[in-house]
C-alpha positions in Angstrom: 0.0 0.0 0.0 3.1 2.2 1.0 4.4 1.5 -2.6 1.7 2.2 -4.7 1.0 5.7 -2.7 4.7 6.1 -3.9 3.7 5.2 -7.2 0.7 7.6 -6.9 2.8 10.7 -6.5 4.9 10.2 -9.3 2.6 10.8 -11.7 0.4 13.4 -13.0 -0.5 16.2 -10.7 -4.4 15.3 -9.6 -2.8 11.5 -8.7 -0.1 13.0 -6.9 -2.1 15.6 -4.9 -4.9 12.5 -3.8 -1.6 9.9 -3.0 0.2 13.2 -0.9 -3.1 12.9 1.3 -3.4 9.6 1.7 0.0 9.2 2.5 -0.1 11.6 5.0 -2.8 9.6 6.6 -1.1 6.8 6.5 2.7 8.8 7.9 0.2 9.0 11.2 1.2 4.9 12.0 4.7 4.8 13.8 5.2 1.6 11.7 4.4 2.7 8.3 6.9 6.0 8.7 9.3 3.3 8.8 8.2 1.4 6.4 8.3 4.7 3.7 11.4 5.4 4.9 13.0 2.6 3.7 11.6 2.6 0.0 13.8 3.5 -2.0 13.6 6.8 -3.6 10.5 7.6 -0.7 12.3 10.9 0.9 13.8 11.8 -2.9 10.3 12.3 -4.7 9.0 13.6 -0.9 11.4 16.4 -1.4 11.0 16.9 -4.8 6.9 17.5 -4.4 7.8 19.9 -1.3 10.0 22.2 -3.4 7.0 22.2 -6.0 5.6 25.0 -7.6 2.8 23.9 -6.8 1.4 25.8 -3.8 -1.0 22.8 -3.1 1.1 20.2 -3.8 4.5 22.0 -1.8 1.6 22.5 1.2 0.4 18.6 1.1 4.0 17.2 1.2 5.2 19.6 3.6 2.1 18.0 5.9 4.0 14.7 4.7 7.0 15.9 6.1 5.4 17.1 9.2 3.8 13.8 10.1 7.0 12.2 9.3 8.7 14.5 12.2 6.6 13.2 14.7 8.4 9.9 15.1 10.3 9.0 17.8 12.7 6.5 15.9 16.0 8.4 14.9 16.0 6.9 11.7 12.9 8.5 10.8 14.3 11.8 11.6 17.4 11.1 9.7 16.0 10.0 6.6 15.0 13.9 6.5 18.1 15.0 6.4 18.0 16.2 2.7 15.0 18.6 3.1 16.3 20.2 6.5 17.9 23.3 4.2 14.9 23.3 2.3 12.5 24.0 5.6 14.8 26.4 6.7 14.2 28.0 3.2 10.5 28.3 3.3 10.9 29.9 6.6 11.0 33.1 4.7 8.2 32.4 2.4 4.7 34.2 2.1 2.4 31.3 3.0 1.6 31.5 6.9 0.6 27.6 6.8 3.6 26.7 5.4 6.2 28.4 7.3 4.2 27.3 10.8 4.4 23.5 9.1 8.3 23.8 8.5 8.7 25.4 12.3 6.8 22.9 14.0 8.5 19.7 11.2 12.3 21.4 12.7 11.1 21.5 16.1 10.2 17.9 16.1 12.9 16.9 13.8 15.9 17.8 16.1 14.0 16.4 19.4 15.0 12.8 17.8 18.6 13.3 16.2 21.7 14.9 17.1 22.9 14.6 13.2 20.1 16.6 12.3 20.9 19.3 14.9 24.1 19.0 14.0 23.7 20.0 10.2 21.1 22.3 10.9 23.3 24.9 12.7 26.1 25.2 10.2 22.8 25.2 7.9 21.7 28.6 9.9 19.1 27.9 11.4 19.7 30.6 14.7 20.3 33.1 12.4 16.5 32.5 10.7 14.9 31.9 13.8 16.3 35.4 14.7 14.7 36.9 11.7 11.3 34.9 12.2 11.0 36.2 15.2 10.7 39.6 14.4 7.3 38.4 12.3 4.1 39.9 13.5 1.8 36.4 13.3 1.5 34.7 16.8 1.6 31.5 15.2 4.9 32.1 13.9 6.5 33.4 17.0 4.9 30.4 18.6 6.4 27.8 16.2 9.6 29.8 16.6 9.8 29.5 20.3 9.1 25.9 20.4 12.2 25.3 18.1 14.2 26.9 20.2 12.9 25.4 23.1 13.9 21.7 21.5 17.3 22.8 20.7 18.2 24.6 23.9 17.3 20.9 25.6 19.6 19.2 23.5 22.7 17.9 25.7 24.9 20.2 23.0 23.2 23.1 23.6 25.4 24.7 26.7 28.2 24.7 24.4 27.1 24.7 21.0 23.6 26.4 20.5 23.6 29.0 23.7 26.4 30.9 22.8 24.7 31.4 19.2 21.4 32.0 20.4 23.5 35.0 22.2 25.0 36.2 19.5 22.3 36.6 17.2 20.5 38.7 20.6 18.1 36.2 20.7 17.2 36.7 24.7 16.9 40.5 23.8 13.4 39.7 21.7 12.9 36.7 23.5 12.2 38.4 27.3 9.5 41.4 26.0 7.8 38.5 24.3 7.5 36.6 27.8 7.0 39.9 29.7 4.2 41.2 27.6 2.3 38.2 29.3 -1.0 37.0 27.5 -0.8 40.3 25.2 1.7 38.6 22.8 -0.5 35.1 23.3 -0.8 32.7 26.3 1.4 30.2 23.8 3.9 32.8 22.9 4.9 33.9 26.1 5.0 30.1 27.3 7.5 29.1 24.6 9.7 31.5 25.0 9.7 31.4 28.8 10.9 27.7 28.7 13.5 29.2 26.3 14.6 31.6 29.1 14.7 29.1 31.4 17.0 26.9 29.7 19.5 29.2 29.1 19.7 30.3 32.1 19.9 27.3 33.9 22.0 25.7 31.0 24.7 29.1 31.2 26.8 29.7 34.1 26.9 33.3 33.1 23.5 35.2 32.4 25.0 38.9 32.8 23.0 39.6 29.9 19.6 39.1 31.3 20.4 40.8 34.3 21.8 44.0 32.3 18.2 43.8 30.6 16.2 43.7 33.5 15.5 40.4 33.6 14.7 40.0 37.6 12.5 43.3 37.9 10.8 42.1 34.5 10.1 38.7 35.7 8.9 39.6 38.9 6.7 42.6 37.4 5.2 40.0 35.3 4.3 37.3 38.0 2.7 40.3 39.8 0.4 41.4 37.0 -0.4 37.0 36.4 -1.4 36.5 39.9 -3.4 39.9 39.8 -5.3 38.3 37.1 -6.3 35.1 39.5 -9.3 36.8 42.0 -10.9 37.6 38.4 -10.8 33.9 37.5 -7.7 31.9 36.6 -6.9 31.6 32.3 -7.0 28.5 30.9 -3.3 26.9 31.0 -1.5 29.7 33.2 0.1 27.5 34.8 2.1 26.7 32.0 3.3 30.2 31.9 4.0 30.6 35.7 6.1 27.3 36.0 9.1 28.7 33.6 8.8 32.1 35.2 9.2 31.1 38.5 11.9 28.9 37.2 13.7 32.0 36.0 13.9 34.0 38.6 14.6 31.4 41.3 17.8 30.1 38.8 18.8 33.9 38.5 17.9 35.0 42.5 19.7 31.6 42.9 22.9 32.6 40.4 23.5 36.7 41.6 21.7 37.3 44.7 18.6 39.3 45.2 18.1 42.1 43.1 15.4 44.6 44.5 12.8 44.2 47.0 9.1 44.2 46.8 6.7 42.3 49.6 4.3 42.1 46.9 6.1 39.3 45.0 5.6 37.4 48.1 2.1 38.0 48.4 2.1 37.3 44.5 3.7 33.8 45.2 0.9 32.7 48.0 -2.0 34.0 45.3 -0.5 31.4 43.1 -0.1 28.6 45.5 -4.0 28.9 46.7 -4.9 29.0 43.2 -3.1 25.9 41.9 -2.6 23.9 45.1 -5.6 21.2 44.3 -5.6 21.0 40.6 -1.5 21.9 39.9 0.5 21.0 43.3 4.1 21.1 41.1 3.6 24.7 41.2 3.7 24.8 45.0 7.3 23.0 45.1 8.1 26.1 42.1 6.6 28.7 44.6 8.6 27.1 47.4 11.6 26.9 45.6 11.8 30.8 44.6 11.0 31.6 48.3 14.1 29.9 49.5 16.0 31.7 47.1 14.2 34.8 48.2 14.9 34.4 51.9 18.3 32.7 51.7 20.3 36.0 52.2 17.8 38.1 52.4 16.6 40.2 55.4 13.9 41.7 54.0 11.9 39.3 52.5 12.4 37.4 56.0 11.1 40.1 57.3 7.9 40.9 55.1 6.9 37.3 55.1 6.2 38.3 59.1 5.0 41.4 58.8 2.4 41.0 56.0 1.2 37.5 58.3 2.0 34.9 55.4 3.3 32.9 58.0 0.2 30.7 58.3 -0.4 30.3 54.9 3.3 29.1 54.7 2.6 26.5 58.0 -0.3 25.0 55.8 2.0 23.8 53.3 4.2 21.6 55.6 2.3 18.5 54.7 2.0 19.2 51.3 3.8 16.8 50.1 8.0 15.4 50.7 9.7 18.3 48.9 7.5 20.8 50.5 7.8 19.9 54.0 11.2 20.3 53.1 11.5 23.4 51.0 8.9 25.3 54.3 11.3 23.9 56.9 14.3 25.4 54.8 12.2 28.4 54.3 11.6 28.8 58.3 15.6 28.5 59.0 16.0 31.0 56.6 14.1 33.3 59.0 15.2 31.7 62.1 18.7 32.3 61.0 18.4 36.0 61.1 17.9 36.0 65.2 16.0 36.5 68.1 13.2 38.8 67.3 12.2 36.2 64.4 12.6 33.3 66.3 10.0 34.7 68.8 7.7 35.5 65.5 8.1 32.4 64.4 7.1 30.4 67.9 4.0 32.8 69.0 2.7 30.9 65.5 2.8 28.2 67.4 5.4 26.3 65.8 6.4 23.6 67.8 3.4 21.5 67.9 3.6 21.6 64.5 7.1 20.4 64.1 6.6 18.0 66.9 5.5 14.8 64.2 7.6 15.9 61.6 10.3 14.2 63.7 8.4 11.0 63.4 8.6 10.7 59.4 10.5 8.3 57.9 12.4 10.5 55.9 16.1 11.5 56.7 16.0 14.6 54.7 12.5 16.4 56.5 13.6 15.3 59.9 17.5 16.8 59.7 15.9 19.6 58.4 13.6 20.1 61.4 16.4 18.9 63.4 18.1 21.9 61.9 15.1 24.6 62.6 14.7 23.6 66.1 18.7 24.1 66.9 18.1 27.8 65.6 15.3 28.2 67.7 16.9 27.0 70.8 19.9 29.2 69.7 17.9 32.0 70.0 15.3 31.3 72.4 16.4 28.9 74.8 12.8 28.8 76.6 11.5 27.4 73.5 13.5 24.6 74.7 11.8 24.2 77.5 8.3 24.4 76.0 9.5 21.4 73.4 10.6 19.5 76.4 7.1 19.8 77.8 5.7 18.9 75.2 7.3 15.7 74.9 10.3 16.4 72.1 13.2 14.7 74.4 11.4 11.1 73.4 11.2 12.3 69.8 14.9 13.5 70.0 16.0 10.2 71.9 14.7 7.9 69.3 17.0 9.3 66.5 20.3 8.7 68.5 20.6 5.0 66.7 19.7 6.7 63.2 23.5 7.5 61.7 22.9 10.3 59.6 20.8 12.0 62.0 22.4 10.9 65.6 25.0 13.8 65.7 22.1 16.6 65.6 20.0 14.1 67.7 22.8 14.2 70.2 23.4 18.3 69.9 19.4 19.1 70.6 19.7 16.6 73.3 22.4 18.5 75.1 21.0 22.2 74.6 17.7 20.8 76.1 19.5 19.6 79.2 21.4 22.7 79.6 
């Protein structure tokens, strides 16, 4: 059957344009890709129809081509090698169909294969996503960011792709598109986002997002998302939120904080009541940029007490495993910076609430606890007192035989006694 579509588009134009269709129908079965793969000559006349012409018949093999991408078998992917500089071509074309099929065929295309990443950037193919993304279609800019998303995932891309995607001032277009929110297209913004994101968690130095604003950008536009939640949530914002949080936790995580502004806490909480039932990997995202907020920071420390976000924070504890972790890490943040928030942090009360985290079986939330608990004692040595009475020297006791946690056992052990 394979064969004879073959057959079908090597002849006149009306057979060719009814076999292209069929057989594009047919390139939606893993098995017969491979099977059309192999014929000889298959890829050859493919090719040939796709440089038609022929507007319809170029549009029908280039849906060929397209189905053709979405294999997961390398072989597949390889086998269109030959028409990689020709969908690189039509990227500058005047059919809108057509150059969104050739963006999404290249995004799949170099998911699968190194050797088609590999001669697509001698091929150019940063340069003419630089150039497509100046077009004014969303669906182009969309198809464009998902390219770039693929390659900057590929394991070459830290030393290979980044540094051209730099060069052409990719990240320059890349961060109004993301920060102009669901003005430039819930899609757009997401692709590009992700883009963001792996570059700057793929590129030890990110000097030039920070020199364009990157961190006020970013958090100016999670502030203007979650002000959009009390009027009812957009369909798929999580998708946006999850890079941007990822961007400027990598970046707080990379340089420090840069500026301060309660309101990106209070942002942050918004975002976690919104998605906590339906979306709970956003919490661990939220979390993880609050450590990063906290870490050396006094004063987000201190707004996340003074604007009373400390509850909403407790209520996360049980969440899940990283989140008990993450909140614990979050409070020693606090605790670290001294007495007055210690004694913030136990009129909550905290104790009873840390009392059966001590009882998990899990290394990690317990020396964590462990580690929150020595801070507080540190600071307020009656909280010491209170934990005793509330029976903590039987929880301490019981993790003296547990090696990796026996030498904090033993340290809380002796500050309670003293």
């Amino acid at each position: 059957q394979v064969l004879e579509l073959l057959r079908g588009m090597q002849r006149r134009s009306e057979d060719r344009k009814r076999s292209l269709g069929r057989l594009r129908w047919a390139l939606q079965n893993e098995e017969t890709q491979q099977k059309f793969v192999r014929l000889d000559g298959s890829i050859r006349t493919l090719t040939g129809l796709f440089t038609s012409s022929l507007a319809e018949l170029q549009l029908e093999a280039a849906r060929c081509l397209h189905e053709l991408s979405h294999s997961s078998v390398p072989m597949v992917a390889e086998a269109c090698l030959p028409v990689t500089s020709y969908l690189l071509t039509y990227l500058s074309g005047h059919s809108l169909e057509l150059t969104e099929l050739c963006l999404y065929t290249l995004g799949n295309l170099v998911v699968e294969s190194e050797a088609v990443r590999k001669q697509l950037l001698p091929q150019g193919i940063i340069p003419v996503l630089a150039s497509c993304i100046q077009s004014p279609h969303e669906a182009v800019l969309e198809g464009v960011g998902y390219v770039l998303s693929q390659l900057l995932q590929a394991k070459e891309a830290p030393t290979e792709i980044i540094p051209l995607v730099l060069d052409c001032l990719l990240p320059q277009q890349m961060l109004p598109l993301v920060c102009s929110g669901l003005k430039a297209g819930m899609g757009v913004a997401m692709e590009f986002a992700w883009c963001l994101h792996y570059i700057i968690c793929r590129h030890e130095d990110n000097m030039v997002l920070l020199e364009l604003g990157a961190v006020p950008a970013l958090t100016s536009l999670l502030l203007d998302l979650a002000s959009q939640i009390p009027q009812g949530t957009p369909e798929h914002l999580e998708l946006l939120v999850c890079p941007v949080l990822r961007c400027l936790s990598n970046l707080l995580a990379q340089t420090g904080c840069q500026g301060q502004d309660g309101r990106l806490l209070i942002a942050l909480f918004l975002i976690v009541q919104c998605f906590l039932q339906q979306h709970p990997f956003l919490v661990q995202e939220c979390l993880w940029l609050l450590n990063n907020l906290t870490a050396d920071d006094p004063f987000f420390c201190s707004a996340l007490l003074s604007l009373e976000l400390l509850p909403a924070l407790l209520q996360l504890l049980t969440c899940s495993h990283m989140a008990t972790v993450l909140v614990l890490t979050v409070l020693c943040n606090v605790a670290e910076k001294g007495a007055l928030q210690c004694q913030r942090l136990l009129q909550q009360p905290l104790l009873p609430q840390l009392l059966p985290l001590l009882t998990l079986p899990d290394p990690e939330a317990v020396g964590q606890c462990l580690e929150l608990l020595h801070l507080l004692f540190l600071h307020c040595p009656e909280a010491a007192d209170d934990f005793t009475r509330q029976g903590g020297h039987q929880a301490l006791e019981q993790h003296q035989s547990t090696p990796e946690l026996q030498e904090q056992a033993q340290a809380l052990l002796d500050m309670v006694r003293q």
